[in-house]
C-alpha positions in Angstrom: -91.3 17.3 -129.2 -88.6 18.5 -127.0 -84.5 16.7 -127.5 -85.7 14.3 -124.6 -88.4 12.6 -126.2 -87.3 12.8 -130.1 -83.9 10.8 -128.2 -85.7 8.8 -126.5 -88.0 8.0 -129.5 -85.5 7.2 -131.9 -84.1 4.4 -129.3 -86.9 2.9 -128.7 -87.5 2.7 -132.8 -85.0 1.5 -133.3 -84.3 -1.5 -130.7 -88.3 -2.1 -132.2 -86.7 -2.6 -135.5 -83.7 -4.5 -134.9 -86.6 -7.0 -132.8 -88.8 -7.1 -135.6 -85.6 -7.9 -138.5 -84.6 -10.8 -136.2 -87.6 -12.1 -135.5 -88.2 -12.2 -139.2 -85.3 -13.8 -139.7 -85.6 -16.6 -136.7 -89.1 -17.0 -138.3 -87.8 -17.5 -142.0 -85.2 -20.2 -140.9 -87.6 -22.1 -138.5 -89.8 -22.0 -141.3 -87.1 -23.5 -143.8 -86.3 -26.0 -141.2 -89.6 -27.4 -140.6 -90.0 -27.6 -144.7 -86.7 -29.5 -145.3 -86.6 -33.2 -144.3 -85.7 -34.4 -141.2 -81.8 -34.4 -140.8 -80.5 -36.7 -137.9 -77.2 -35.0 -136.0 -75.1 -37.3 -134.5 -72.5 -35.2 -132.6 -68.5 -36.7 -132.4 -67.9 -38.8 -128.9 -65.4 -37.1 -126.5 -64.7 -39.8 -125.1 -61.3 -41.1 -125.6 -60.5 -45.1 -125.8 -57.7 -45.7 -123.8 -55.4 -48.8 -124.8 -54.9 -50.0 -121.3 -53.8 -53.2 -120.6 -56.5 -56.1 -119.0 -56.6 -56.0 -115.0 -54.7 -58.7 -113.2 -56.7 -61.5 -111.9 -56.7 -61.0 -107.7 -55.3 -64.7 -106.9 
């Protein structure tokens, strides 16, 4: 194989491997997910409560 190719090999390799250790582990959590009960998230309100004083009645 000329410089090229071996180069151009060994990129290619590894970007394959780095795929195939990430999918593994996206597969390995998903799969620990889906065995774990269900876990409801309830994320914090952003919303702020204002102490504002009631609106004046229009007479």
């Amino acid at each position: 194989m000329d410089k090229t190719t071996r180069a151009a090999r060994e990129i290619l390799d590894g970007e394959m491997e780095r795929r195939q250790v990430k999918t593994a582990r996206l597969r390995k959590a998903r799969l620990e997910r889906e065995a774990s009960p269900a876990v409801e998230v309830v994320a914090p309100s952003t919303s702020k409560v204002r102490n504002k004083p009631p609106a004046k009645a229009i007479p």
